[in-house]
N, CA and C atoms as a LAMMPS dump frame, in Angstrom:
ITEM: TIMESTEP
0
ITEM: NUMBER OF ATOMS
306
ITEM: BOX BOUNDS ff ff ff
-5.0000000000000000e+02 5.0000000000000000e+02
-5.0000000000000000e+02 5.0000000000000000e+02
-5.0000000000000000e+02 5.0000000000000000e+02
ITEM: ATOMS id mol type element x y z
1 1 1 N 184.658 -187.065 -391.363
2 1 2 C 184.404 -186.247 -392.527
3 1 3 C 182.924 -185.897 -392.547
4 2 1 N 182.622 -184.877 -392.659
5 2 2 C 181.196 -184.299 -392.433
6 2 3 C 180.746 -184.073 -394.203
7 3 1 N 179.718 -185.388 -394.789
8 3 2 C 179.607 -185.014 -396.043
9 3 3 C 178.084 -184.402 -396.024
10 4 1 N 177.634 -183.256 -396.253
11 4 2 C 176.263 -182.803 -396.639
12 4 3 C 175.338 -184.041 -397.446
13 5 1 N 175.857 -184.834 -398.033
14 5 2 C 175.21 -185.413 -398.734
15 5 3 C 174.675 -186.83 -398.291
16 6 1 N 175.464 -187.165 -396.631
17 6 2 C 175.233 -187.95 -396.361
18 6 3 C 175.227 -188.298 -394.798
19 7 1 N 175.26 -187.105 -393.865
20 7 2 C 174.822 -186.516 -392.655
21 7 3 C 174.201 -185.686 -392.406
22 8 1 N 172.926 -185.814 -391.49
23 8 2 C 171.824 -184.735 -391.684
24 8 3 C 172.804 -183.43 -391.444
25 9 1 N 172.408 -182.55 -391.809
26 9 2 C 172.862 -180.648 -391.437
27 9 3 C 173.239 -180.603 -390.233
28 10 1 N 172.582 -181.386 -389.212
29 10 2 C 173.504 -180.893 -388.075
30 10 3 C 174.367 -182.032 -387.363
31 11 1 N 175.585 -182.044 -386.87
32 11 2 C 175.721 -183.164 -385.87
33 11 3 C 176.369 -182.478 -384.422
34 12 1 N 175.512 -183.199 -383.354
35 12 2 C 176.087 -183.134 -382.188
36 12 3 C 177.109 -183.619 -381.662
37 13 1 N 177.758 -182.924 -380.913
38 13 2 C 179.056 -183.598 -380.054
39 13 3 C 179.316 -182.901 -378.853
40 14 1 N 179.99 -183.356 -377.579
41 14 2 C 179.874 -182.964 -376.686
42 14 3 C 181.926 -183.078 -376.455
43 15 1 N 182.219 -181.718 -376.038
44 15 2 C 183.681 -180.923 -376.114
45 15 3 C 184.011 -181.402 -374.294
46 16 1 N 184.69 -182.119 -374.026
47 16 2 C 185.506 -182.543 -372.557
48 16 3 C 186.703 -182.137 -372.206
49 17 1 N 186.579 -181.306 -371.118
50 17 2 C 187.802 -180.862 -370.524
51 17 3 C 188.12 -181.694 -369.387
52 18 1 N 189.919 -182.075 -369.196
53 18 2 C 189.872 -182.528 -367.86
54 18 3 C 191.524 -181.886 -368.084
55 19 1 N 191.29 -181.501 -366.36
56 19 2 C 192.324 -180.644 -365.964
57 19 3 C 193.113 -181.219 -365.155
58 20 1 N 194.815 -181.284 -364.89
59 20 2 C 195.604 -181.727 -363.917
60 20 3 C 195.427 -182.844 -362.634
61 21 1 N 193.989 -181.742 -362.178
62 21 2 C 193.504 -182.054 -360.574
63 21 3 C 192.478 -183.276 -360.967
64 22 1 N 192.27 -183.665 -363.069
65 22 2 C 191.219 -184.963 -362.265
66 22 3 C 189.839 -184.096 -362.345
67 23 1 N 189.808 -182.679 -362.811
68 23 2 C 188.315 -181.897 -362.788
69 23 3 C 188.021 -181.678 -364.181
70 24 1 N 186.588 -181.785 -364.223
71 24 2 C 186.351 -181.649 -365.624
72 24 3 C 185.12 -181.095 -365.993
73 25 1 N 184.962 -180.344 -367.091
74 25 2 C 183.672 -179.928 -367.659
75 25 3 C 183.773 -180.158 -369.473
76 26 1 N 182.13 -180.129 -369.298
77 26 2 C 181.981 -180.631 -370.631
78 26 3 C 180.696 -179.36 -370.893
79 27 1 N 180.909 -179.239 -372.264
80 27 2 C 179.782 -178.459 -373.226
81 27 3 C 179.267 -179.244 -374.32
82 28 1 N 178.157 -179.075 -374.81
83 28 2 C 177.306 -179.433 -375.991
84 28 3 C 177.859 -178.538 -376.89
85 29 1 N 177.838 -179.153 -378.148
86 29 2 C 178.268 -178.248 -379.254
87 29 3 C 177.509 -178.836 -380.461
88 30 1 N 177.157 -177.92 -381.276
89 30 2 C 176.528 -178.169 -382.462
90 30 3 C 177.199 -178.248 -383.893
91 31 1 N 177.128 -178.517 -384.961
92 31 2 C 178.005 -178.5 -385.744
93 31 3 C 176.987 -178.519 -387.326
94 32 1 N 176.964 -177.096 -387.707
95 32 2 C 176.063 -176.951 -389.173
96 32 3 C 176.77 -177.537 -390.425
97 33 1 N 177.045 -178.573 -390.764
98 33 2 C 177.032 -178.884 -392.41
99 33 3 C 176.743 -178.136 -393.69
100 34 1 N 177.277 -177.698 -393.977
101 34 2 C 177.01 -176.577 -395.014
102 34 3 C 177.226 -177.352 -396.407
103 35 1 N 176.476 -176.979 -397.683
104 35 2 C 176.446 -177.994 -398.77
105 35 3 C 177.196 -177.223 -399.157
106 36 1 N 178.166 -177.632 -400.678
107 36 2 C 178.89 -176.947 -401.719
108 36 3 C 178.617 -177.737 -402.502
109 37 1 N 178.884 -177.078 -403.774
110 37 2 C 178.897 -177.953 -405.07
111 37 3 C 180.285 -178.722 -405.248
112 38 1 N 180.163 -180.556 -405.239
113 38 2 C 180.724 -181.372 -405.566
114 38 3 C 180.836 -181.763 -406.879
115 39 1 N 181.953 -181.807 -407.142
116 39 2 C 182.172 -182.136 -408.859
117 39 3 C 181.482 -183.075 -409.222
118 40 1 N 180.881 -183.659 -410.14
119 40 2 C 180.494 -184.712 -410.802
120 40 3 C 181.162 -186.067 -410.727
121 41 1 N 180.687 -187.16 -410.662
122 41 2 C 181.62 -188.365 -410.139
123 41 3 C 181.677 -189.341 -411.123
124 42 1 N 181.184 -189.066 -412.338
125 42 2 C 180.873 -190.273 -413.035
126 42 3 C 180.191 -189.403 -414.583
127 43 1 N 180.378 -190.332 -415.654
128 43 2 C 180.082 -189.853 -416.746
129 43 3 C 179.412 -191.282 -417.111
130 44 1 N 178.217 -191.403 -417.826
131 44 2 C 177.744 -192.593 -418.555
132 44 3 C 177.491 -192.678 -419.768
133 45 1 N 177.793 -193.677 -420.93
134 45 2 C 177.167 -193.84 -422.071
135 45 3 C 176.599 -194.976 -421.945
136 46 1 N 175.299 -194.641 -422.65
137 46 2 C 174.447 -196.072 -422.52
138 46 3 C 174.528 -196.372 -421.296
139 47 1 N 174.741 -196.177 -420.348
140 47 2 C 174.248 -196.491 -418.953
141 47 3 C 175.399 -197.243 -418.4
142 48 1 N 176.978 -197.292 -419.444
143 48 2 C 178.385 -197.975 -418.94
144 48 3 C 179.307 -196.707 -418.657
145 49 1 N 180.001 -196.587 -417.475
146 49 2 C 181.091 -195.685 -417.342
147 49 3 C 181.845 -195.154 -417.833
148 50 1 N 182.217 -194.095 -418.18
149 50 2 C 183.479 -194.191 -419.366
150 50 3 C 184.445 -193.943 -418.304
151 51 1 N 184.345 -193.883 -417.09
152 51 2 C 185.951 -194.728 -416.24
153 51 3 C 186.291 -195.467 -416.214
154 52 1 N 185.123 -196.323 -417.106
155 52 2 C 185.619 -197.77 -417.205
156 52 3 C 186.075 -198.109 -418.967
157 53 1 N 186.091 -196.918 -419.615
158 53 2 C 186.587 -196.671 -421.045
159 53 3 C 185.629 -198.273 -421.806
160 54 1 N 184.523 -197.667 -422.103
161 54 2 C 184.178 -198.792 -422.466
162 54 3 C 184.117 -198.607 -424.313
163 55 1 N 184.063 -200.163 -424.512
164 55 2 C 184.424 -199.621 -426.172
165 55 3 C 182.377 -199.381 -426.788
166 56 1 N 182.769 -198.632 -427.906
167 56 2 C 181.144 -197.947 -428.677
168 56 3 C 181.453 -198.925 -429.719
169 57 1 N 180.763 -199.69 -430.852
170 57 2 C 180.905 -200.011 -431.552
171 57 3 C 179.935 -199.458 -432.482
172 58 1 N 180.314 -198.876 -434.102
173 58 2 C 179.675 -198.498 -435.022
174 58 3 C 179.79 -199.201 -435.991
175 59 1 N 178.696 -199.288 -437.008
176 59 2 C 179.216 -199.8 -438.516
177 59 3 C 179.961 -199.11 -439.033
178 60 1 N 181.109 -199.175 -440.186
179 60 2 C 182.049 -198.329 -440.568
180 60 3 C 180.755 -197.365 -441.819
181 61 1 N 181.412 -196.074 -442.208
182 61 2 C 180.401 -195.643 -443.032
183 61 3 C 179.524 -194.884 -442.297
184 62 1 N 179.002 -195.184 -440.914
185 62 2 C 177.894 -194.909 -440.34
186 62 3 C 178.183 -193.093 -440.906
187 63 1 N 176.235 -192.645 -441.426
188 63 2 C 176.562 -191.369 -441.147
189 63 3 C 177.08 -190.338 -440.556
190 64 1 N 177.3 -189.191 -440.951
191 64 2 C 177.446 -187.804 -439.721
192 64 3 C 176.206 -187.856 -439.064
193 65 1 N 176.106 -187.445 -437.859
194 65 2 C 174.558 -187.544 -437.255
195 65 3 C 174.579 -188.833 -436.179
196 66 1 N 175.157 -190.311 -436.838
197 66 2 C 174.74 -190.887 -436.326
198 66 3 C 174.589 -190.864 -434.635
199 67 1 N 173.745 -191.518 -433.826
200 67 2 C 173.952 -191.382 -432.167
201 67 3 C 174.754 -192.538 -432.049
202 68 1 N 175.949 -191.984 -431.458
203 68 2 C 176.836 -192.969 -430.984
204 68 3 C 176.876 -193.303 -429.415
205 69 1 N 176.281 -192.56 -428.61
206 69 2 C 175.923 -192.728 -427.511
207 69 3 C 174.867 -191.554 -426.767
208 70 1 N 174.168 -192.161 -425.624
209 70 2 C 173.541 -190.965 -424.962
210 70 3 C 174.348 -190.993 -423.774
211 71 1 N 174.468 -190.058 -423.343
212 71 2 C 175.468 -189.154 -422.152
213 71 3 C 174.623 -188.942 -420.724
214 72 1 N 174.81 -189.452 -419.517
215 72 2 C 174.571 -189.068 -418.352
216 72 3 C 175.386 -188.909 -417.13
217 73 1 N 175.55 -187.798 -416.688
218 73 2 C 175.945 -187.297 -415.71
219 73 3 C 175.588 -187.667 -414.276
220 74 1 N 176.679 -188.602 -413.414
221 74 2 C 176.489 -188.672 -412.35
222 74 3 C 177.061 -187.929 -411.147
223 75 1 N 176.309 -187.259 -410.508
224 75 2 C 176.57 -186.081 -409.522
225 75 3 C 175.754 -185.577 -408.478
226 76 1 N 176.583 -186.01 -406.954
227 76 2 C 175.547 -186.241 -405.934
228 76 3 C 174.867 -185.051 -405.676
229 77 1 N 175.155 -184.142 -405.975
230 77 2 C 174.188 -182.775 -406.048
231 77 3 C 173.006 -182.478 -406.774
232 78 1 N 171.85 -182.742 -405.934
233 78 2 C 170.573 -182.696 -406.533
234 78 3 C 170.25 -181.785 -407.17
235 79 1 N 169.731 -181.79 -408.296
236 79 2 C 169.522 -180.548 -409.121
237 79 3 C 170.179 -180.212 -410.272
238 80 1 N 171.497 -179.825 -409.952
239 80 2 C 172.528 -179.521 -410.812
240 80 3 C 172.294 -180.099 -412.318
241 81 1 N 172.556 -179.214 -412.869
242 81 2 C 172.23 -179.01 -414.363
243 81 3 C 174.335 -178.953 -415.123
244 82 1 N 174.261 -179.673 -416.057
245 82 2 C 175.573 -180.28 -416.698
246 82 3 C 175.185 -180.171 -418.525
247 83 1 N 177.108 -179.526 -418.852
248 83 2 C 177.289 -179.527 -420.271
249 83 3 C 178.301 -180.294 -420.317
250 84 1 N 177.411 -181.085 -421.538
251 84 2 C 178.699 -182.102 -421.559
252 84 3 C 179.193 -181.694 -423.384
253 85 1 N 180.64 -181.793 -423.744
254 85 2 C 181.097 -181.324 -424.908
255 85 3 C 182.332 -182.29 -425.206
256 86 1 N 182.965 -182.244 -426.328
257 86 2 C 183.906 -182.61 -426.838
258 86 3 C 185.237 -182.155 -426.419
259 87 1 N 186.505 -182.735 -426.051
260 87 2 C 187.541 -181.663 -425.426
261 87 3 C 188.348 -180.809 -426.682
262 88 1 N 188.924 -180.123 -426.92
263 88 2 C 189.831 -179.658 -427.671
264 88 3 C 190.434 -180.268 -428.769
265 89 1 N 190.304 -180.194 -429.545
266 89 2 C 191.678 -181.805 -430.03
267 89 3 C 191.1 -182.921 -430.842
268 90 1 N 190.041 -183.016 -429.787
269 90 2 C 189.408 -184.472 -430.641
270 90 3 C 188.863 -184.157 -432.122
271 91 1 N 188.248 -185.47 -432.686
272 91 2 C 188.457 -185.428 -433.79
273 91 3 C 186.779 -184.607 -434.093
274 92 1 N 186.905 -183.728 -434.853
275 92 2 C 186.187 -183.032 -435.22
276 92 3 C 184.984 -183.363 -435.845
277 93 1 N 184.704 -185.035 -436.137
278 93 2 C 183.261 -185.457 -436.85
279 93 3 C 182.93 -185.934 -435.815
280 94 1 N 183.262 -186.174 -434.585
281 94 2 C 181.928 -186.462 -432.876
282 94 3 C 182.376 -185.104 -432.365
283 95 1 N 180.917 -184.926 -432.012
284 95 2 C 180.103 -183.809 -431.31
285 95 3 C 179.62 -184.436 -430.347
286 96 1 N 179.289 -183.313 -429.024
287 96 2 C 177.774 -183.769 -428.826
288 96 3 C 176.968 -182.754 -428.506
289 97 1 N 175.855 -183.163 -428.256
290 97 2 C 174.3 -182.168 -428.835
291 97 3 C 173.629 -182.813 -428.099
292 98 1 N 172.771 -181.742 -427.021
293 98 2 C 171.944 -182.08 -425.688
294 98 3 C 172.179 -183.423 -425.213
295 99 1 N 173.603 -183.616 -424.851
296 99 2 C 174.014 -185.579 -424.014
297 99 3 C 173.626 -186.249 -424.965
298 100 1 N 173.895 -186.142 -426.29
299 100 2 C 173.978 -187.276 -426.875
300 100 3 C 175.622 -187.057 -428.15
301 101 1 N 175.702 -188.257 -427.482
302 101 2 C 177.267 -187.857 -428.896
303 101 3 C 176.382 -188.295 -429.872
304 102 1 N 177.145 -187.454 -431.026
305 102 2 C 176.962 -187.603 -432.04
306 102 3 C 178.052 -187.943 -433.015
């Protein structure tokens, strides 16, 4: 598996022919790695997984507003810039607002 993210850009290999008679030739071949954007692999609150569904605990009461967690995005693509939001459905008093639930 040729991952960009974790084999330099190029790898060498050398292509072997052998024919009937026992004769053979070989060529050098090069092979360019090309990057794409890889999905994101990981979501964090507070710095725990939420693949690992971890529980938040609040005081009951706690305001609207309160920060119930800060949000980080793990994703082997350097650079890449991420929105993170609420899905559909959920309950309408957590938000979140620049990676941080609210």
């Amino acid at each position: 598996l040729l991952d960009f993210e974790r084999v330099p850009n190029f790898v060498d290999a050398t292509v072997l022919v052998t024919d009937a008679g026992n004769n053979t030739l070989s060529a050098a071949l090069r092979i360019q790695t090309l990057d794409r954007n890889d999905a994101p692999t990981d979501i964090l609150a507070n710095g725990s997984s939420l693949m690992a569904l971890p529980l938040i605990s609040l005081p009951e009461n706690s305001p609207a507003g309160t920060l119930v967690a800060h949000l980080t995005v793990v994703d082997q693509d350097v650079g890449q810039t991420h929105t993170c939001a609420t899905s559909p459905g959920d309950p309408g008093n957590v938000r979140v607002l620049n990676n941080e639930m609210l």
